[in-house]
N, C-alpha and C positions, 0 to 999 in steps of 0.2 A: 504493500500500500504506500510507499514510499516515506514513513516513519522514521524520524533518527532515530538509530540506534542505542543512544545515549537515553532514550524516553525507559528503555528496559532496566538501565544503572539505576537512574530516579524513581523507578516502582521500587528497586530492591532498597531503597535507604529508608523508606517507612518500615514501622517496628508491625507485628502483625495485628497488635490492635491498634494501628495509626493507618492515618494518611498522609499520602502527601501530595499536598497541591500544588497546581501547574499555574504559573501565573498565564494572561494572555499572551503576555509579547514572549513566554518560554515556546507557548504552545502552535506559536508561530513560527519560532524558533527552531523548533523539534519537527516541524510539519503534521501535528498533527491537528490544526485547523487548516485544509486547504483550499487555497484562494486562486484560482490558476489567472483570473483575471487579476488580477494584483499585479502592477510589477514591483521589479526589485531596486533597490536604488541605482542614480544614474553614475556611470561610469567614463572617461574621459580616454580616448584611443587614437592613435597617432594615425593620418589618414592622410598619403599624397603630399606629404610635405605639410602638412596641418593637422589641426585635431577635430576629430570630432565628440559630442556628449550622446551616451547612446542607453537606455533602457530596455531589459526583457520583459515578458510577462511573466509570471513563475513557472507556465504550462510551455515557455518557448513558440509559441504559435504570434506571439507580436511582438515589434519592436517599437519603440518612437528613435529618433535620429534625428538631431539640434546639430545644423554645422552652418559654413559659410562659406563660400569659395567663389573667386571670379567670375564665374560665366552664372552662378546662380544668386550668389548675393547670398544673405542669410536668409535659411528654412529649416524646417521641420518634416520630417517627414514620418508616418506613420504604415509600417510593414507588418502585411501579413501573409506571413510567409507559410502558412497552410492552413488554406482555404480549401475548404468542404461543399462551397457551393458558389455561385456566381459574384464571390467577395467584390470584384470592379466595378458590376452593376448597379450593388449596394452602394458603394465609395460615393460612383457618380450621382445617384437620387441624391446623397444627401449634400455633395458638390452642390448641386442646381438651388439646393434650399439658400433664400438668400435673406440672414437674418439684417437686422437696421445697422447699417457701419458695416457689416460684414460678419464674416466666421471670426470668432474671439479664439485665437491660438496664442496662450501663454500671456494674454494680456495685450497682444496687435490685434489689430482685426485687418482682415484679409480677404479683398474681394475673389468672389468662387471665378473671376478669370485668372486671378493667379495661380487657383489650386491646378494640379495634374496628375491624372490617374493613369498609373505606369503597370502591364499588364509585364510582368518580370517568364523569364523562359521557364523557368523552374516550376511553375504554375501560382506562386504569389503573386501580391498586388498591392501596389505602393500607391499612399494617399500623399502629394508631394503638395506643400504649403509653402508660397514664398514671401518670408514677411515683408513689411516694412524697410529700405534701406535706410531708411532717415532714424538711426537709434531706435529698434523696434524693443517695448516696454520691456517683454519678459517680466513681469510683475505677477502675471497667474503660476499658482503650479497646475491649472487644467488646461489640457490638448484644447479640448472643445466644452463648454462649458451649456447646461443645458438649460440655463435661464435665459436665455435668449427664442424660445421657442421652437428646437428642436425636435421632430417627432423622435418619437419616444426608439421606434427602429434603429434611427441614427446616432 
């Protein structure tokens, strides 16, 4: 079931008429709450002669991707890298959704012509967000944020 290991050590250290409790962030710890849509904290990876900020999901089926580079300016981009059903068609519905200012990524908002849905060989499918060049906020820690009136799909 994919349980640490270490959850079996922590059963043996209660006495037999005790317990012992897991606190939450242990049993996140341990995996034994699992969250696959969760991701993990963000990590920083040398890319082409720059870096990029990159997050999984816990399941590995997503990414988000924070970088910046000449030909694209700074973006965002959100990868799913296995997809069980027409994931691009989905991206795009909710591409076309056009909230007031725009899609709210990290605190920019970003008109849906700048977003791009990249149909990857592998059979993933990347939602690509290009922010703001003029010092984009970064102020949110939400991708997409659902106070803006997002159906609920999206």
């Amino acid at each position: 079931m994919g349980v640490d290991p270490r959850l079996v050590t922590l059963a043996a250290e209660a006495a037999p008429n005790s317990m012992r409790w897991i606190a939450l962030d242990e049993a996140r710890e341990l995996r034994v709450i699992y969250e696959p849509w969760a991701f993990k904290p963000w990590r920083v990876e040398p890319y082409h002669g720059g870096a990029i900020a990159i997050t999984d999901s816990v399941d590995g089926s997503k990414s988000i991707v924070a970088s910046c580079s000449n030909p694209l300016g700074p973006n965002v981009a959100l990868v799913n890298a296995k997809p069980t059903w027409d994931v691009a068609s989905w991206f795009d519905q909710c591409r076309k959704i056009e909230p007031p200012g725009g899609h709210p990524v990290f605190g920019a908002r970003v008109n849906p012509s700048q977003i791009q849905i990249i149909r990857r060989k592998d059979g993933g499918v990347v939602m690509r967000f290009r922010l703001p060049t003029n010092n984009p906020p970064m102020t949110s820690p939400s991708l997409l944020s659902f106070d803006v009136g997002y159906p609920r799909a999206c």
